[in-house]
C-alpha positions as CSV (number, residue, x, y, z in Angstrom):
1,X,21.5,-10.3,1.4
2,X,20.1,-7.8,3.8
3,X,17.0,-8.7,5.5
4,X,13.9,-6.7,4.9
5,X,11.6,-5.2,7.2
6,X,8.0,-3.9,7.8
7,X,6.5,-1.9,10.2
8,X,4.2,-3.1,12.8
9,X,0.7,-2.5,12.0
10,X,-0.2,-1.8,15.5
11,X,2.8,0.5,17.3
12,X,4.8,1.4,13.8
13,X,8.0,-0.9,15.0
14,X,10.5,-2.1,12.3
15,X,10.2,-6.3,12.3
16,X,12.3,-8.0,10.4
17,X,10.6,-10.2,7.4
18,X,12.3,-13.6,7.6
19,X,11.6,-16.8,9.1
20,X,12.7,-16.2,12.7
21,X,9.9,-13.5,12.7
22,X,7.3,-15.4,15.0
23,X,4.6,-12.6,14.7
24,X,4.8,-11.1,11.5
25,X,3.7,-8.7,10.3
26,X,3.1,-7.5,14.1
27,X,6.5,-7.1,16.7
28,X,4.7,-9.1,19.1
29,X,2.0,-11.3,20.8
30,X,0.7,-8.1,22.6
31,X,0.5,-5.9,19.3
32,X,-1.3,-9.0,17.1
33,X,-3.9,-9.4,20.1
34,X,-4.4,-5.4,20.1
35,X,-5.2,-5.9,16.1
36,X,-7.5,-8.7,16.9
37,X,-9.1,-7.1,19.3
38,X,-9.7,-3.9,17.2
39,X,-11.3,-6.3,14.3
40,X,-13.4,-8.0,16.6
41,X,-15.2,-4.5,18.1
42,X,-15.3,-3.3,14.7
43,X,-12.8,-0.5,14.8
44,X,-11.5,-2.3,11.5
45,X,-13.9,-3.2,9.1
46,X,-13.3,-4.6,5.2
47,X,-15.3,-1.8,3.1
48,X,-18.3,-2.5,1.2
49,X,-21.8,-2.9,1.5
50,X,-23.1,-4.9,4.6
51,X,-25.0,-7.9,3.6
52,X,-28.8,-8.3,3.7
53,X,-29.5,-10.1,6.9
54,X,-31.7,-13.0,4.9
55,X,-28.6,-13.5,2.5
56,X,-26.6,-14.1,6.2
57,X,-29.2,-16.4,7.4
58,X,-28.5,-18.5,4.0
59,X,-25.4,-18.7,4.2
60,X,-26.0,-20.3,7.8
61,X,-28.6,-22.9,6.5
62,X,-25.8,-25.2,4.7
């Protein structure tokens, strides 16, 4: 059965999908901690409206 591969979100790189595959779907430590970073200034960002800042502080209060 031939393996399958996807390409690394960060530098486009084929990685193979099997169990071997340490940092999948990213080629390596480097290119998940690029992606990290990038979701934790923002630069990704899950669309929709932003919540009301009361409705966050709720969610906190539990």
């Amino acid at each position: 059965m031939k393996t399958q591969t996807v390409n690394c979100p960060t530098c486009r790189k084929a990685v193979p999908w099997n169990e071997t595959s340490t940092f999948k779907p990213f080629c390596s430590e480097r290119c998940k901690l690029i992606d990290l970073g990038e979701w934790a200034s923002e630069k990704h960002a899950i669309a929709g409206e932003k919540a009301h800042p009361a409705e966050v502080d709720q969610l906190f209060e539990h």
